[in-house]
C-alpha positions in Angstrom: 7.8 9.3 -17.7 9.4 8.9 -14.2 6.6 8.1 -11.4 5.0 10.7 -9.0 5.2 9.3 -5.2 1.2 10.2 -4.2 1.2 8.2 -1.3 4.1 8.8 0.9 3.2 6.6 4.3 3.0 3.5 2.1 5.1 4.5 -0.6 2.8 4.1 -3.7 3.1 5.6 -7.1 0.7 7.7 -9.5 1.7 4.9 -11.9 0.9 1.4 -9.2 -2.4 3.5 -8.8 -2.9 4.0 -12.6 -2.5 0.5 -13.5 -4.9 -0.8 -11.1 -7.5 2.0 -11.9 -6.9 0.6 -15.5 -7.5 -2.9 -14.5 -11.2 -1.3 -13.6 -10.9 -1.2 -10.2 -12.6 1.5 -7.7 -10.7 3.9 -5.5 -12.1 1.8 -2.5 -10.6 -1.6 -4.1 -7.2 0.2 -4.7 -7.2 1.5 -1.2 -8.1 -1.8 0.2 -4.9 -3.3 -2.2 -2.4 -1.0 -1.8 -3.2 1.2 1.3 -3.0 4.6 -0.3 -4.3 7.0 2.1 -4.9 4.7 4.9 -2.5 6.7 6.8 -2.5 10.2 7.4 -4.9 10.5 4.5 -2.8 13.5 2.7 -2.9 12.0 -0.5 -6.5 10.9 -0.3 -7.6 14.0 -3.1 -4.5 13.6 -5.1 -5.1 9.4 -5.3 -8.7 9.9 -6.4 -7.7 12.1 -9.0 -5.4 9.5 -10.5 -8.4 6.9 -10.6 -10.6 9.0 -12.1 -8.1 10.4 -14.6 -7.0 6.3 -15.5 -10.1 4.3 -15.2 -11.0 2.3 -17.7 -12.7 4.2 -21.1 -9.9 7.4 -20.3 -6.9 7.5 -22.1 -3.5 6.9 -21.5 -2.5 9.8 -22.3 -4.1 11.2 -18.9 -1.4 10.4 -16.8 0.0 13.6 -18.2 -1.0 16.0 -16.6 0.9 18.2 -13.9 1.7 17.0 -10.4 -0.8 17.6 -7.4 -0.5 19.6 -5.2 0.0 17.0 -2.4 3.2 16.1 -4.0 4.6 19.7 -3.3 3.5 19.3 -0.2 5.0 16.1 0.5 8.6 17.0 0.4 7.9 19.9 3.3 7.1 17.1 5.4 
């Protein structure tokens, strides 16, 4: 499965925030590691959604799921 770009100021993938939210880290300690939506904060919604659906106790499988809507939105930029 090819990666989703959620945070497009810094660059950062569904899948660099999924493997940190699987390592059992917070949205905050993410944030503060990779700098997803430190920027323009777009991709704030779209970044939480992808910690919540990958922290630890969910499933894999969760990362497929269809793309957020900041994604769309990120290519009419």
């Amino acid at each position: 499965m090819s990666a989703m770009i959620v945070c497009v100021c810094k660059r950062i993938s569904d899948h660099q925030i999924a493997r940190h939210a699987r390592a059992g880290m917070s949205f905050d300690d993410i944030q503060m590691e990779l700098g997803v939506a430190t920027q323009c904060g777009r991709c704030e919604d779209c970044a939480r959604g992808v910690v919540a659906q990958c922290s630890v106790g969910q499933p894999i499988a969760a990362l497929h799921r269809a793309p957020c809507a900041c994604a769309e939105g990120a290519s009419a930029r």
